[in-house]
C-alpha positions in Angstrom: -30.5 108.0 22.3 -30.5 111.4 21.7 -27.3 113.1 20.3 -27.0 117.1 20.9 -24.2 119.3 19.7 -23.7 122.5 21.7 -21.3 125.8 21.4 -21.2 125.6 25.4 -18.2 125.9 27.9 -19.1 122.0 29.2 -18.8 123.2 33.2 -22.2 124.7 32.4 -24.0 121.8 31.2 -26.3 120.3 34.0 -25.6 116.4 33.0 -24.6 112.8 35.3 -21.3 112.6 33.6 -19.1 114.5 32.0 -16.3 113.1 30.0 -13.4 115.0 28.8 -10.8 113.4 26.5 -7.6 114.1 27.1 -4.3 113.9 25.1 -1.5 112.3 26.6 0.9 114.7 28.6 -1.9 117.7 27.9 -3.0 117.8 31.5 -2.3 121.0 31.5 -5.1 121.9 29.1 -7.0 125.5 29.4 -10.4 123.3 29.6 -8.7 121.3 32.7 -7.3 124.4 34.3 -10.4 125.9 34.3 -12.4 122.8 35.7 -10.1 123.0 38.6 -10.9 125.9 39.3 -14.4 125.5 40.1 -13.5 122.1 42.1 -11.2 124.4 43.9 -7.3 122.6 43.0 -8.9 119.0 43.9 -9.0 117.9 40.1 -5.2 118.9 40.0 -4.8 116.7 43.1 -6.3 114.4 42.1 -4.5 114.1 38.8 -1.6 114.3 40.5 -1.9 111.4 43.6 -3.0 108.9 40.9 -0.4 109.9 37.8 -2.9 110.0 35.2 -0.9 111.3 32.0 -3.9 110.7 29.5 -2.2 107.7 28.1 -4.5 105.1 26.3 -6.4 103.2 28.2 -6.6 105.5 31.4 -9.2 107.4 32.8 -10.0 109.0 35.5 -13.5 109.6 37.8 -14.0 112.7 40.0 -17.2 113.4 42.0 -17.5 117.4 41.4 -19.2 117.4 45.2 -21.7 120.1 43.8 -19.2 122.6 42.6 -20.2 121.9 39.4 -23.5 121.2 37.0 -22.0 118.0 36.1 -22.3 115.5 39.0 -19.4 113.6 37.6 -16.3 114.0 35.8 -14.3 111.9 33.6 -10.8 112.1 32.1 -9.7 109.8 29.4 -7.0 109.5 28.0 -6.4 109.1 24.3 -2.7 108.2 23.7 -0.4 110.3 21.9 -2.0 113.2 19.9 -0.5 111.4 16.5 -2.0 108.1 17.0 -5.9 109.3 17.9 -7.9 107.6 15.3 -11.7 107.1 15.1 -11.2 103.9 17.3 -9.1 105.8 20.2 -13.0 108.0 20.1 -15.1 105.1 19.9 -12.8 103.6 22.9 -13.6 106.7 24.5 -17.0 106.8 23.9 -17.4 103.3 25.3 -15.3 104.1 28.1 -17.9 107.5 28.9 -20.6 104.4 28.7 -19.2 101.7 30.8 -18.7 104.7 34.0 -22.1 106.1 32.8 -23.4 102.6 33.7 -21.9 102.2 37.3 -22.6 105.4 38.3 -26.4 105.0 36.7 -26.4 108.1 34.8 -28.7 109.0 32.0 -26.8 111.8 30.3 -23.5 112.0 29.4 -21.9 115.6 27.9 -18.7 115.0 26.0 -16.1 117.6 25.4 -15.8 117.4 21.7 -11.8 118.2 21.1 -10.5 116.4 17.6 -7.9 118.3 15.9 -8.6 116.5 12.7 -11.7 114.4 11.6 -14.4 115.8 13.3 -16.9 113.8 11.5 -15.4 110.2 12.2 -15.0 111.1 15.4 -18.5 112.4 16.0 -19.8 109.1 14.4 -17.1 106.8 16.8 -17.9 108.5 20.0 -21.3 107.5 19.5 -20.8 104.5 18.0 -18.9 103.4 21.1 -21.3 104.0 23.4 -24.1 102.2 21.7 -21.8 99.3 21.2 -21.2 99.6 25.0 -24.7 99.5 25.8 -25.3 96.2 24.9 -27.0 93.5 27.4 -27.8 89.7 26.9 -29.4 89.2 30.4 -32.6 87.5 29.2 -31.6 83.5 30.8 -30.5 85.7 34.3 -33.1 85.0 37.0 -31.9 88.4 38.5 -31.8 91.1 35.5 -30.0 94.0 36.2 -30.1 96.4 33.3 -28.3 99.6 33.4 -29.8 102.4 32.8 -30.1 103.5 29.0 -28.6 107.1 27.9 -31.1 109.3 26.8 -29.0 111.7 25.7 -25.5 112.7 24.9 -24.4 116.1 24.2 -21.1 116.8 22.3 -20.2 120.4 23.5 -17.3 123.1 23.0 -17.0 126.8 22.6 -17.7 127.6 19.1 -19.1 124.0 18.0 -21.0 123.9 15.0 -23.3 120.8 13.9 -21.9 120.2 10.3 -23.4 118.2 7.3 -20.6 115.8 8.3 -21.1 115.2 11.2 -24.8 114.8 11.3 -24.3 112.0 8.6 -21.4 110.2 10.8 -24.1 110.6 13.8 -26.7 109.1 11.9 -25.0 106.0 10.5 -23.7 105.2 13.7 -27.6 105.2 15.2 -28.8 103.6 11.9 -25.8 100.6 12.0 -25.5 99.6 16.0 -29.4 97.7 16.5 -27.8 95.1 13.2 -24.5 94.5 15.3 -26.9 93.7 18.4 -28.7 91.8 16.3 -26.1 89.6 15.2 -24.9 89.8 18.9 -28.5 88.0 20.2 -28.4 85.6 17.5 -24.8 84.4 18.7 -25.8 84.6 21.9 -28.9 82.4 22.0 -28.4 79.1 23.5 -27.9 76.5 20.1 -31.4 74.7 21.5 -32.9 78.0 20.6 -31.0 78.9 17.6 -31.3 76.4 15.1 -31.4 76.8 11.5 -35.2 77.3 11.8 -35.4 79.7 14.3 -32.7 82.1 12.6 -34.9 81.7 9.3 -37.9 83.1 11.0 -35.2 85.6 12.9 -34.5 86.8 9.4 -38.0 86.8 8.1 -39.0 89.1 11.1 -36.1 91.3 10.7 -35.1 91.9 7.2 -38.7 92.7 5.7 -40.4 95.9 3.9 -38.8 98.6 2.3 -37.2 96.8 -0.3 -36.3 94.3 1.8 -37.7 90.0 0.9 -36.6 86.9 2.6 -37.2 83.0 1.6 -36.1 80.8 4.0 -35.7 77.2 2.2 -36.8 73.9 3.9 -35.5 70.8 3.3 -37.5 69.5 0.3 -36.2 73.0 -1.9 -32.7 72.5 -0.5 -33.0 69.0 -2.6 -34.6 70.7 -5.1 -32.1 73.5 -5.8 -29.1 70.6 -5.5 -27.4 72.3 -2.2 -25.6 69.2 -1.6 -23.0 70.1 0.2 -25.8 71.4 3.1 -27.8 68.4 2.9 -24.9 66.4 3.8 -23.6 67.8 7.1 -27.6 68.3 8.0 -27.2 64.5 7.8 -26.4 63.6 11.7 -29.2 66.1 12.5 -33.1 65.5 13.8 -33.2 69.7 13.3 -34.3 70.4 9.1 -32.0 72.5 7.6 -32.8 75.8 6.2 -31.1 78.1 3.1 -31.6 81.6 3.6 -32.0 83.8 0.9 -32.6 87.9 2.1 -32.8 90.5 -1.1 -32.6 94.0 -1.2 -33.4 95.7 -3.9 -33.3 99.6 -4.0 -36.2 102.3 -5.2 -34.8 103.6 -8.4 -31.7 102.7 -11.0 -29.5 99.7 -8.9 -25.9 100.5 -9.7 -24.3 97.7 -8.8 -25.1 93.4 -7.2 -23.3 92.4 -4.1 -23.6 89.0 -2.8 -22.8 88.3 0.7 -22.8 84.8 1.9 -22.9 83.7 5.5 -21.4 80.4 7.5 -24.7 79.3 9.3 -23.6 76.4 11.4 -25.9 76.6 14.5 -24.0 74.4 16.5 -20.7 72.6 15.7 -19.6 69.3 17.3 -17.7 68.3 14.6 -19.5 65.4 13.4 -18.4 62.1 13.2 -14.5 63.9 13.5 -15.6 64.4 16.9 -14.3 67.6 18.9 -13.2 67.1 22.1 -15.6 68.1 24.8 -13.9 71.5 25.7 -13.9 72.5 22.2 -17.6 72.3 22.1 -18.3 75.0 24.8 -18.5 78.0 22.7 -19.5 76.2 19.0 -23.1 78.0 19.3 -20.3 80.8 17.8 -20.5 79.0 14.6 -22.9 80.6 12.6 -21.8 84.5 13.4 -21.0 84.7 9.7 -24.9 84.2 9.0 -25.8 86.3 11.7 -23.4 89.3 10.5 -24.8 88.9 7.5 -29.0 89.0 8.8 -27.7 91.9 11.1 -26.2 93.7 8.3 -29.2 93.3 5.7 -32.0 94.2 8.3 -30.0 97.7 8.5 -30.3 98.3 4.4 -33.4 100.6 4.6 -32.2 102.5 6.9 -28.7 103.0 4.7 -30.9 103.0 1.6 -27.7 102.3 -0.6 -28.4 102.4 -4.6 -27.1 98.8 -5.0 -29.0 95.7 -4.9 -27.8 93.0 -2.5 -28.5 89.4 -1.5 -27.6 87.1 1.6 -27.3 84.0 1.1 -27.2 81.9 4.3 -26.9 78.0 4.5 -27.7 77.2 8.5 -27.7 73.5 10.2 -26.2 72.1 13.3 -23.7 69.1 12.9 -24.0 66.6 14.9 -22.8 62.7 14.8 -25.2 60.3 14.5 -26.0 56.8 12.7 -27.1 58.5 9.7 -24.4 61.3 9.5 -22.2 61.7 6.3 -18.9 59.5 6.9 -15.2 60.3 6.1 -14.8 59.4 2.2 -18.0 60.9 1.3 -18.2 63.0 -1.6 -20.3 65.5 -2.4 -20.9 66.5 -6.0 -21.9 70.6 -6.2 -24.2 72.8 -8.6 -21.2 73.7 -10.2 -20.3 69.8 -11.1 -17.3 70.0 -8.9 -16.9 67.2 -6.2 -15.4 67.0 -2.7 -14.2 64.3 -0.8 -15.1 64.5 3.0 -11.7 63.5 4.9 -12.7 65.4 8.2 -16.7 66.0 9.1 -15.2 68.9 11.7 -14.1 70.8 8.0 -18.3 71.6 7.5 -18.2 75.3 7.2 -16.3 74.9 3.7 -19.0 72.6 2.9 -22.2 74.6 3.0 -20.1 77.8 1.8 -19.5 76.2 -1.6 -23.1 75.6 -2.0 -23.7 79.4 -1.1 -21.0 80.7 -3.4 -22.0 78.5 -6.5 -25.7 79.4 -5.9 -24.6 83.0 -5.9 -22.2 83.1 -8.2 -25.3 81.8 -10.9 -26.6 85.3 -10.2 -22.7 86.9 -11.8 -22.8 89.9 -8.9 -20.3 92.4 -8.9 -18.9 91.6 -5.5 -19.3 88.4 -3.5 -18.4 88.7 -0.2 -18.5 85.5 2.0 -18.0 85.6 6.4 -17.3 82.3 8.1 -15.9 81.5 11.1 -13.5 78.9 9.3 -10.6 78.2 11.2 -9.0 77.6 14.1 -5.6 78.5 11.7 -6.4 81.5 10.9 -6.7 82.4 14.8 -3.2 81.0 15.6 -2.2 83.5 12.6 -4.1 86.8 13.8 -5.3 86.3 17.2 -8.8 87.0 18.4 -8.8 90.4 17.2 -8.1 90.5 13.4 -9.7 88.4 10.9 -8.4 87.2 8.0 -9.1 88.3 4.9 -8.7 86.7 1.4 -9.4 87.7 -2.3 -9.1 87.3 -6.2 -9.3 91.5 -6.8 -7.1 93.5 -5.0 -9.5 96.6 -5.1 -12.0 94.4 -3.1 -9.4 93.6 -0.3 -8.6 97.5 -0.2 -12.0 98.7 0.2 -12.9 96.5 2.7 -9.8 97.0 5.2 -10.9 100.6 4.4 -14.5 99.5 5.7 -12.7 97.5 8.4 -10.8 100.6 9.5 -13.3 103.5 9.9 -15.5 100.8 11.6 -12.8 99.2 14.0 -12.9 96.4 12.7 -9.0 94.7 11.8 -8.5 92.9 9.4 -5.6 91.2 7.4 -4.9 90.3 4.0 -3.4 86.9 3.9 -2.6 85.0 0.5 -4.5 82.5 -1.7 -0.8 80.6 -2.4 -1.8 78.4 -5.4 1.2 75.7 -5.3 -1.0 75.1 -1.6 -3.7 73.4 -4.6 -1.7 70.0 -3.9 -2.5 70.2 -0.6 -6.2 69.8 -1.2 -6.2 67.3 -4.2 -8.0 64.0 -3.8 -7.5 60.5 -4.9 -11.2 60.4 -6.1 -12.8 63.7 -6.2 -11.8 67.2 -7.8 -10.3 68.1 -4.2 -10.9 67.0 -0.1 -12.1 69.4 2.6 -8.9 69.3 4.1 -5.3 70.1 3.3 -2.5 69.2 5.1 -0.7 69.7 8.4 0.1 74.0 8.2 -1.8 76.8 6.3 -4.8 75.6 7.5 -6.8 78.8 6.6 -5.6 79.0 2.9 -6.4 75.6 1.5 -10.0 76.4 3.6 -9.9 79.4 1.1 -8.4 77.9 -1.9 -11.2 75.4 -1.8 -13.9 78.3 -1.3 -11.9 80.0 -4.5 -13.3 76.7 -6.8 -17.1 78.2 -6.5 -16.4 81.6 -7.3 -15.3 81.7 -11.1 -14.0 84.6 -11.9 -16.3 87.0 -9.7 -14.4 89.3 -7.8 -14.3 87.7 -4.5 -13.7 88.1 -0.5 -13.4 85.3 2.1 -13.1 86.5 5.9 -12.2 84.6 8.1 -13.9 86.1 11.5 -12.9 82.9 13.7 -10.8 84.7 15.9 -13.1 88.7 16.7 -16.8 86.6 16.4 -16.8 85.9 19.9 -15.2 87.7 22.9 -14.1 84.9 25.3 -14.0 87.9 27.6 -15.6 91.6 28.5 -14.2 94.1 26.2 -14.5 97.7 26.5 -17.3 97.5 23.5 -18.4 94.5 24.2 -19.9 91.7 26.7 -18.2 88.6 26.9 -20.3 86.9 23.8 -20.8 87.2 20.6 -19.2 90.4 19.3 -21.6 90.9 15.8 -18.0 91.2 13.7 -18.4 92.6 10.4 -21.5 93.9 10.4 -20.3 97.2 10.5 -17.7 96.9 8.2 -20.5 95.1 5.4 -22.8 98.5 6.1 -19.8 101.1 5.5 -18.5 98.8 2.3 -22.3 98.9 1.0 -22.7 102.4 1.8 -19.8 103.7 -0.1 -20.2 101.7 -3.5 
C-alpha cells in the first residue's frame, strides 16, 4: 500500500472513499460545512435524521451522488477530543478499511486532523487499516477477497510530510506482514501446524540479513536435556521440535534480549483430559511461538542495534498409552525438578526448558509469551493480558510498547507467600497450585528458571484469539504481541 501525504482541501481528491474523522459534538466543523455545501445541505441531513454526534464507535456513509471527486464519504467519530489516542486513529483507520471493503474501493483519502501527535497518529491510521486487511480464506471453497488498497492519501490544507511521520508510516508498513504472520500460523488447522511444520515456517521466514534459525529434532532435544518438552511430546506420534531464531545486528550489539515462545500446537490436555468443548479452539495454543516467529521475521526490516534470540519449544499434547502420567517428575537443565499433578498445566512445562536454556546465555532481557491460563482471563478478560516481572523498568517499557501499539496489558503480582501453593511432597515444586491465583503460581513457577535476569511473563490467553470479528481483526487468531515485542526492540 501506498501512503501519500498531501496539502489539499480533501473535496478535491479524486479517491473511492473519503474518510473524515470527526470529534464528538464538532459537527459543525468548517471542513463539514464546506462538504455540505458541495452535496448541496444533504450531508447536514443526513447527519441530522441519523444523530450521528461523532461519538466513538459511530460512523457514518454518504454516497456524494457525483457532486464530489470522492465517490464516498465517511464520518467517524473519535470520542471526546481529550480521550483520542493513537488507538481511537488506528480504530479509525480500520474503520476507513472495513467500509473501503464493502464498498470495493481501492483508495481511501483521509482527512488528517490530530491536534496533538501527529506522528502516532499517522503510524495508527495506517496501521489500522493494514491490520484490517487481513484474510484467512484459504480452506473456503468460495474465496471472496476484498479488494486490496493501493493507496491511501493523508490530506489537509497546509500538511507537511515530517521526519516523524514518515518513520511512524514506515514502522507500521515494516511491523503488520509479522502480525499476519503470527495470525496464519494460529489460524492453520493443528493437522497442518504441528511442531514441524512451524519449524520449517520459521526457517522460511526468519532467514538472511542477520537473521539464522535451528530448528531441533528429537534426538538434540535429548541431547540438550529439554526434559520438560520431551515429556508432554510423550502422548504424541508428531516429533517435537525446539526452535532457536538469532538475530544478530551489522555493527556494535548494544544489548541481548531473549524472547521465549509457548509452542503447544494443539492442547487436549493430556491425560487431565479437557472436556470436548474446551478443545475447539486449542489450535490457539502456540500464539506465543507464533508472536514470537512473527516478531523475529520483522527484525531486518527494524534493523535494531541489539542482538536477539527466540527460543520456541513446540509439540501437540495429546493422551495416549505412552503419555507422561500425573506424579511424573521432570528434572530440568537447571537441576530443578517438577512434579506433574495436572498434564492440562503443559505450557509451564516446556517454558521452563526455554527459560533455563536462555537464561545460560545471561541476556539483558528475557521476555517469555504464553497463552497460560484460563485465570488470568477470568482476571483481565479477552482484551488485556497479563503481565508479570522481577524489574520494574521491564514491566514499564513494555505497557509503554503495549500502549503506542494497542496492545493492553496489566501488571499483576508475583505474591511470594503464593510459593506454598506450588510446593511438592517430592520434587522442588508441582505444575499446579491450588484452587485461586491460578495465573501467579503459573508465573511463580516460570520465576524458578530465570535467576536473577530481568524478566517478563505475558500472559496473552485472553487477546491471542478473537472468539469473534473485531474492528482489526477476523474472528481468529489475533497475532498479540507482536507489535508490542517490535516497538520494545525498537526503542532499546
Amino acid at each position: 500500500m501506498e501512503v501519500k501525504f498531501q496539502d489539499q482541501h480533501p473535496e478535491r481528491l479524486k479517491t473511492g472513499l473519503l474518510a473524515l474523522p470527526v470529534m464528538e459534538k464538532r459537527i459543525d466543523e468548517p471542513v463539514l460545512r464546506r462538504l455540505d455545501r458541495l452535496l448541496r445541505g444533504g450531508l447536514a441531513e443526513r447527519i441530522r435524521k441519523s444523530q450521528f454526534t461523532g461519538a466513538e464507535g459511530s460512523s457514518l456513509l454518504y454516497s456524494t451522488a457525483g457532486r464530489m471527486r470522492a465517490a464516498n464519504l465517511l464520518l467517524i467519530g473519535l470520542g471526546k477530543a481529550e480521550e483520542i489516542n493513537a488507538d481511537s486513529w488506528r480504530k479509525a483507520g480500520a474503520r476507513a478499511r472495513k467500509e473501503a471493503a464493502g464498498l470495493g474501493a481501492e483508495e481511501i483519502a483521509f482527512f488528517f486532523s490530530p491536534e496533538k501527535e501527529s506522528e502516532l497518529a499517522a503510524g495508527a491510521i495506517v496501521e489500522g487499516i493494514l491490520l484490517a486487511s487481513y484474510q484467512f480464506n484459504k480452506y473456503r471453497s468460495e474465496r471472496k477477497p476484498s479488494a486490496a488498497i493501493r493507496s491511501l492519501t493523508l490530506c489537509r490544507p497546509g500538511l507537511k510530510r515530517s521526519e516523524g511521520m514518515a518513520r511512524a508510516v514506515k514502522l507500521a508498513l515494516d511491523i503488520a506482514p509479522g502480525v499476519s504472520l503470527a495470525r496464519d500460523l494460529v489460524n492453520e488447522p493443528p493437522s497442518v501446524a504441528t511442531a514441524r511444520y512451524l519449524g520449517e515456517q520459521a526457517q522460511r521466514h526468519c532467514r538472511g540479513r542477520g537473521l539464522s534459525v535451528e530448528a531441533w529434532g528429537k534426538k538434540k532435544i535429548q541431547a540438550m536435556n529439554l526434559a520438560g518438552l520431551l515429556a508432554v511430546n510423550r502422548g504424541s506420534t508428531e516429533e517435537p521440535r525446539f526452535i532457536v531464531i538469532r538475530y544478530k545486528p551489522a555493527g556494535r550489539t548494544k544489548k541481548k534480549v531473549a524472547l521465549i515462545g509457548k509452542g503447544i500446537t494443539f492442547d487436549s490436555g493430556g491425560l487431565s483430559l479437557k472436556p470436548a468443548k474446551s478443545m475447539e479452539t486449542m489450535k490457539l495454543d502456540m500464539a506465543g511461538g507464533a508472536a514470537i516467529i512473527g516478531a523475529m521475521s520483522r527484525l531486518p526490516e527494524l534493523r535494531p542495534q541489539i542482538e536477539v534470540t527466540g527460543y520456541i519449544p513446540t509439540t501437540d499434547n495429546l493422551p495416549s498409552g505412552s503419555a507422561q502420567k500425573p506424579g511424573d517428575v521432570i528434572r530440568y537443565l537447571n537441576g530443578k525438578t517438577i512434579e506433574v499433578l495436572n498434564t492440562d498445566a503443559e505450557g509451564r512445562l516446556i517454558l521452563a526448558d526455554g527459560l533455563a536454556l536462555a537464561a545460560k546465555q545471561k541476556p539483558d532481557y528475557m521476555i517469555n509469551l504464553a497463552t497460560l491460563t484460563g485465570a488470568c482471563m477470568v482476571a483481565l478478560g479477552t482484551e488485556v493480558a497479563g503481565i508479570f516481572s522481577n524489574h520494574q523498568p521491564l514491566v514499564d517499557a513494555l505497557i509503554r510498547s503495549g500502549r503506542e501499539a494497542g496492545e493492553k496489558f496489566w501488571q499483576l503480582p508475583l505474591v511470594k507467600e503464593y510459593r506454598e501453593e506450588i510446593k511438592s511432597s517430592v520434587a522442588d515444586m508441582k505444575n499446579i497450585g491450588g484452587s485461586y491465583g491460578g495465573a501467579i503460581t503459573a508465573a511463580l513457577i516460570l520465576q524458578e528458571f530465570v535467576g536473577e535476569i530481568p524478566w517478563a511473563h505475558l500472559d496473552i490467553a485472553g487477546p491471542s484469539f478473537a472468539e469473534k470479528e473485531l474492528l482489526t481483526c477476523p474472528k481468529g487468531g489475533t497475532g498479540f504481541g507482536v507489535r508490542t515485542l517490535l516497538r520494545f526492540l525498537s526503542s532499546l
